[in-house]
N, C-alpha and C positions, 0 to 999 in steps of 0.2 A: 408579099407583105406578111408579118408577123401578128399574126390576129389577138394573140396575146400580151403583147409587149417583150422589151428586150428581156431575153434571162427568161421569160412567163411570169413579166413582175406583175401584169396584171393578174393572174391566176391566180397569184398571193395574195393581192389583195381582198381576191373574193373570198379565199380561203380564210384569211387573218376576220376581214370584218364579219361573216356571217358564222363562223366556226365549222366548218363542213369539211370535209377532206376531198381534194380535188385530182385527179393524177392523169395525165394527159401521155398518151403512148403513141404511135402510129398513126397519128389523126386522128384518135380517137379521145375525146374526153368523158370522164367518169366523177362523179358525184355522187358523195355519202354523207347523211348527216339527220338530224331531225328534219321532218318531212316539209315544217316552215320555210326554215332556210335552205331546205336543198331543194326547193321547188325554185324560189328566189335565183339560190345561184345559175342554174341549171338556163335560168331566163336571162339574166346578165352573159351569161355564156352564147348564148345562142346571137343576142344581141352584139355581142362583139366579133362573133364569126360572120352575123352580116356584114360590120360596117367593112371587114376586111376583104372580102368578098366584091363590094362597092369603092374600093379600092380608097376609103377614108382610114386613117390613122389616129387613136382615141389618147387624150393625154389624161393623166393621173385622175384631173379633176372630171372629167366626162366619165371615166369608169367610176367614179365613188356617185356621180349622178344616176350611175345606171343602176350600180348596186342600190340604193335609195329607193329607186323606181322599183326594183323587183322586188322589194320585201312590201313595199305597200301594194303590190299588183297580185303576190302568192296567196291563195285562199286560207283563212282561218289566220291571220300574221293578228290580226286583231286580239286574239285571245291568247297570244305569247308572251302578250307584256305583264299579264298576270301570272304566270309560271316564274315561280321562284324553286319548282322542282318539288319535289317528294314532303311532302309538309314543310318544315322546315331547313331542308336539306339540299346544299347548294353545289355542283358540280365546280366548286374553286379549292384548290389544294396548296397548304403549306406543308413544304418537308416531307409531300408525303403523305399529309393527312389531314381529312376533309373539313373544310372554315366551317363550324356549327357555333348556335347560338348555346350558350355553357347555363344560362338560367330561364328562370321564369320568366322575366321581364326582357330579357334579350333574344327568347322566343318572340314575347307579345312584341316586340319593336318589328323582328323581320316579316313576322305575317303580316303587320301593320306597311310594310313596304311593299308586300308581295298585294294586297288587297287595297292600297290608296294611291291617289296620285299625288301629295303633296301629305311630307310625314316630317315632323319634328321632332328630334333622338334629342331629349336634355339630360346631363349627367355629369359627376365627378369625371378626375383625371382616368383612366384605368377600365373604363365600366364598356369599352369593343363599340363604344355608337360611331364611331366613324369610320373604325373596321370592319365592321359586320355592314357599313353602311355601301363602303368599297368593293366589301366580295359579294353581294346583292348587285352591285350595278357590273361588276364583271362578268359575274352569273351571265345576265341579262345580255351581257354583249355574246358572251361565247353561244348563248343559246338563239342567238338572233331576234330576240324582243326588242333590242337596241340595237342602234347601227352607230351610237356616240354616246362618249360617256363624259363627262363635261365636269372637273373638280375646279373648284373653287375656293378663297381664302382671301378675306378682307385683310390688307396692307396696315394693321395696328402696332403702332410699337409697342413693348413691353419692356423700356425702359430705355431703348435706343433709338434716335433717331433717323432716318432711312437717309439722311443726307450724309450722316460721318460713316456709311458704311462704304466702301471700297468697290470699283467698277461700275458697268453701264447700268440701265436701269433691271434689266434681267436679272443681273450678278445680285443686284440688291433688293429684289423681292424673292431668288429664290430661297433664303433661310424660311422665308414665310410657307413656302409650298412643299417643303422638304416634307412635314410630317405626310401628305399624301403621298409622294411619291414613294416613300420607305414606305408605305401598305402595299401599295401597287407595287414593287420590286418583289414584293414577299409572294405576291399572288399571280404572277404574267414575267416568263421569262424574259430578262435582259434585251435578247435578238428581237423577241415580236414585242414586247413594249416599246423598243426602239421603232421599230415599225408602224405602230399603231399611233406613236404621236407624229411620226415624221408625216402620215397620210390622213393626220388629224383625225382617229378613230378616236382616239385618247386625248381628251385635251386638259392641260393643268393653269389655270390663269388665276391673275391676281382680280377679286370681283369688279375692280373701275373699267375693268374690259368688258362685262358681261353688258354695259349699256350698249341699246338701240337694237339688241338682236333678239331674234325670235328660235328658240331651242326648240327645235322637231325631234322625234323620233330618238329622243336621248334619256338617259339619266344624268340629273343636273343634281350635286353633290356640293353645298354650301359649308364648309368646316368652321369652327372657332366664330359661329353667328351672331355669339353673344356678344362679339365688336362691333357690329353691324350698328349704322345709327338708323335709324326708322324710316327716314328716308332712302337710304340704301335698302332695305328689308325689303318696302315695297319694290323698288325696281327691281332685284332679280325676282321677288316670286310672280312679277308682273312679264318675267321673260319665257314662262314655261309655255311652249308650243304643243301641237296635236301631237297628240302619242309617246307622249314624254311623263316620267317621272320628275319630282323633284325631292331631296331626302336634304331634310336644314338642321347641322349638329351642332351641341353649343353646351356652354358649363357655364354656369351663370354664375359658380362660386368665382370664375376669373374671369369679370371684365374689368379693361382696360381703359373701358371711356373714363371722360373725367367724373361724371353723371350717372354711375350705374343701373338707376332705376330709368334713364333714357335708352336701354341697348333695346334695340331694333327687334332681337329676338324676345326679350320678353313682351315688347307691344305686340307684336304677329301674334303670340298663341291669344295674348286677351282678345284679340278682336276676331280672331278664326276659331277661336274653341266652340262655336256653335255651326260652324261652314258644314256643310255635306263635302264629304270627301275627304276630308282634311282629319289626318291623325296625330297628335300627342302623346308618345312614350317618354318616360320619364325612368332614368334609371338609380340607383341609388350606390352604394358604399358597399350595401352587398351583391352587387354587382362586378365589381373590380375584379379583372383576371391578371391585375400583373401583381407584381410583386408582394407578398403579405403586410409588409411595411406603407404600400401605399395607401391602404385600405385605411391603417393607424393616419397617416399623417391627414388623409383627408377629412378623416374624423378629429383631428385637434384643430385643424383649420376651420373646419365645418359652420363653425354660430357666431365669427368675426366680421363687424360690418359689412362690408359690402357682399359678403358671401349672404350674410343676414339679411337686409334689404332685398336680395334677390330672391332668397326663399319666399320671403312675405310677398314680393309682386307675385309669386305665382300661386302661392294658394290663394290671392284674390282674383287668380283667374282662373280659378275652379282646378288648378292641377298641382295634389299634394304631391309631393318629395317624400314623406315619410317612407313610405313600403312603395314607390314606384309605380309601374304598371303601364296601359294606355287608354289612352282616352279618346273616343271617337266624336268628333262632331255632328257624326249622324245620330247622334244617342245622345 
């Protein structure tokens, strides 16, 4: 019996989820990696050359259980989920070169990710809080502080209804999820992001899904939160399990309720801006790393109702916009 599975798909999988390099020759298997998760793997390893041994056969979801088990069994795994790496500097690469935070305030957000369990990125179009939010929770899986990384996006139209859009219900929430996955394709090659959602390491769902379940051991990534109605707000941040991050991003210049001063994200910071643990970054206009233009058009948008209405719900909850920054609830 094949103690690893067909092809050594299970190999891959301990490879893919904990980030380690594993290479099996003669009977012999060998593991490299940070000393967390290659303690981890090394124990998944050992437990699948028992079962085989016992002449039992392990299917996909038994080995993501065992991986599971060994990262919470390896000593010191506890203090991984705070490693975001070298100050603010994250082992995730585009093109080549290294996902870093480009300002002041998109430093203070990633430390604010790397140091809380529950972090609020608010900001114009342009300003990297849901990129920098995705190569934070990549980080985190590659370096084994996570074993799941869990993106999310409330189903709001923005001017279209989800009934006149074309195929099943997949086809028609994915336009919504598209903006995460174009991050995630920039940051995690094709072959192992195909991998990592087919083995559920990666998950991308629309938020009606995220009811009744409890997120372990993940980074839980909320995009576009300023849709979110307040009752939704509560339930996902009411889904965050032991040893989990959750990172909630949102632009409050574009909500789409009918009610803007109802969106779900602005009541969460009023009522958590004094929580222990809980951080508030807020980014601004000069922040923007994409194009110089956007920087202008957010600025002519900027003091138009409902972008206005949003500004004032948050300085009356203690978190100016002007110059950005973050804001800790422990403080």
């Amino acid at each position: 019996m094949d103690a690893f599975g067909p092809a050594e798909r299970h190999l891959k999988m301990v490879r893919e989820a904990l980030g380690v390099s594993v290479t099996a020759r003669d009977e012999v298997v060998r593991v490299s990696g940070a000393p967390g998760p290659a303690r981890a793997a090394r124990r998944v390893i050992e437990q699948m050359a028992s079962a085989a041994k016992q002449g039992r056969s392990l299917s996909r979801r038994a080995v993501l259980e065992l991986i599971a088990q060994g990262v919470d069994d390896a000593e010191g795994h506890a203090g991984l989920l705070e490693d975001l790496g070298d100050g603010d500097r994250m082992s995730v690469y585009v093109a080549g070169r290294r996902v870093e935070p480009r300002t002041e305030n998109q430093k203070a957000y990633v430390e604010a990710i790397r140091s809380h369990d529950l972090v609020f990125g608010v900001g114009p179009a342009g300003t990297g809080k849901t990129y920098l939010a995705v190569a934070s929770a990549v980080h985190l899986l590659k370096s084994g502080a996570a074993r799941k990384v869990i993106l999310a996006r409330p189903a709001v139209e923005a001017g279209e209804k989800l009934g006149f859009l074309p195929g099943d219900l997949e086809a028609k929430v994915n336009p919504y999820l598209r903006p995460l996955l174009d991050a995630l394709q920039d940051m995690v090659d094709f072959q192992t992001l195909k991998r990592f959602m087919a083995s559920d390491v990666i998950e991308v769902s629309p938020l009606a899904f995220m009811r009744g379940r409890t997120l372990n051991d993940a980074v839980v990534i909320l995009d576009e939160a300023q849709n979110t109605t307040r009752g939704q707000m509560k339930m996902i941040l009411t889904r965050l399990g032991q040893r989990s991050k959750m990172i909630i991003t949102g632009d409050t210049t574009q909500i789409d309720l009918p009610d803007p001063t109802e969106s779900g994200l602005i009541d969460a910071i009023r009522r958590l801006r004094r929580v222990r643990g809980v951080a508030t970054c807020v980014l601004t206009g000069e922040d923007i790393v994409r194009h110089e233009l956007v920087q202008r058009i957010v600025e002519a948008y900027g003091g138009e109702g409902p972008a206005r209405e949003a500004s004032d719900a948050l300085r009356e909850a203690g978190v100016w916009t002007e110059d950005g920054g973050s804001y800790d609830g422990d403080g």
